[in-house]
C-alpha positions in Angstrom: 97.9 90.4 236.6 100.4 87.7 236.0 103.7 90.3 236.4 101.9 91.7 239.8 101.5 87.6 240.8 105.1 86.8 240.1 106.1 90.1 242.4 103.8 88.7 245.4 104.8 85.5 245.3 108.2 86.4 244.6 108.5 88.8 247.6 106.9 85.7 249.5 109.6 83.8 248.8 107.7 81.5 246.2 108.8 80.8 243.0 106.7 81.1 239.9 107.0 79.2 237.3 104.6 78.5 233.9 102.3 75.9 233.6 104.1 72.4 233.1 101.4 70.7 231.5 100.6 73.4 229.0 98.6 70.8 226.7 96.5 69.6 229.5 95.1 73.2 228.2 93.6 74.0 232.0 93.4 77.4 231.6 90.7 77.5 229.2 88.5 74.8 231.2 89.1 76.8 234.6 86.6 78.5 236.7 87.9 82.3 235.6 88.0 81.7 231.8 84.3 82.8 231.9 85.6 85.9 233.2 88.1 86.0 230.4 85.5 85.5 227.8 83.4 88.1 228.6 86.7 90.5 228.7 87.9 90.6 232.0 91.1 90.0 232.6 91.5 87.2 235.5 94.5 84.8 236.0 94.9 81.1 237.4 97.2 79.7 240.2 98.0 76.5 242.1 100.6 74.6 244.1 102.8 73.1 241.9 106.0 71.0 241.1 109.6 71.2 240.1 109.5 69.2 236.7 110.9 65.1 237.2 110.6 65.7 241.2 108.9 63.7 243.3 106.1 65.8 243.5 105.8 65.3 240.0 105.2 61.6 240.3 102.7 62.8 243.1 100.7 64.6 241.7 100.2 62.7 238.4 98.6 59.9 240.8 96.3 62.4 242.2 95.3 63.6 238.9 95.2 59.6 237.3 93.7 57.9 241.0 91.9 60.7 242.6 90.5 63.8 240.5 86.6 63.7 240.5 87.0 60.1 242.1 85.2 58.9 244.7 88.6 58.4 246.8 88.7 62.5 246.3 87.9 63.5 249.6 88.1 65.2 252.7 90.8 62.6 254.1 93.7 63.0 251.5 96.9 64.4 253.2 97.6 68.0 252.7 100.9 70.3 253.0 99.0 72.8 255.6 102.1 74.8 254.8 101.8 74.9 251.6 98.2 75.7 251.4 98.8 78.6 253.9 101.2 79.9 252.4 99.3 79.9 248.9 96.4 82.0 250.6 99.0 84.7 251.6 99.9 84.9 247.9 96.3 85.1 247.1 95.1 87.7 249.5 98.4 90.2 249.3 97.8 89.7 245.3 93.8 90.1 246.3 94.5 93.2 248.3 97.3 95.0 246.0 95.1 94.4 243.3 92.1 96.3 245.4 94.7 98.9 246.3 96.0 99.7 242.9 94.3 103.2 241.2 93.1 101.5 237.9 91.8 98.0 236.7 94.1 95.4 236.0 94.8 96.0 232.0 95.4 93.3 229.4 98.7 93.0 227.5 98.9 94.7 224.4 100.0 90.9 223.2 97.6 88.9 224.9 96.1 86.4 223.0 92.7 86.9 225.1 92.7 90.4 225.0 90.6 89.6 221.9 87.7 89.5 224.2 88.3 92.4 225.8 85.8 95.3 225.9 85.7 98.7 226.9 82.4 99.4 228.9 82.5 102.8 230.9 84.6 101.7 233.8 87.2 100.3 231.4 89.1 97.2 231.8 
């Protein structure tokens, strides 16, 4: 799913980049790694930074001031453009995904793919 991701955004005029804070280890305390674990293939996103931007220096006092603080809530300021802009990503990803004639498959090198199963449908 990550190639078909990089070709939405990237025909959205976003650019994709890895995760910057690979030893934060995110993906694995995510929402979809239960969907991982029990051999589905699933993939995160967000909004992120250029590394030593000031976006960067941003979103490290989010993280260090704000993450599952009280002060995280409905009155932070948001890039409305940004966020909209990341739901067209999601949704043409959601619906070329829907529109595609098989399931997503997993790498042949995936280090997940480890979970993977093969009931009836297939993944």
């Amino acid at each position: 799913m990550g190639d078909t991701a990089r070709e939405v955004a990237q025909s959205l005029g976003v650019q994709v980049q890895p995760d910057p804070e690979p030893q934060r280890n995110a993906f694995i305390r995510s929402d979809q790694y239960n969907f991982i674990r029990h051999g589905i293939p699933a993939l995160a996103m967000g909004v992120g930074f250029e590394p030593g931007s000031p976006e960067q220096q941003t979103f490290k006092n989010w993280l260090t001031q704000r993450y599952h603080a009280p002060s995280d809530d409905v009155d932070q300021p948001v890039d409305l453009a940004a966020a909209g802009k990341y739901e067209e990503i999601v949704r043409a990803l959601a619906i070329k995904t829907a529109d595609e004639a098989q399931r997503p498959q997993w790498k042949a090198n995936s280090f997940f793919r480890r979970y993977a199963t093969m009931p009836s449908g297939g993944y």
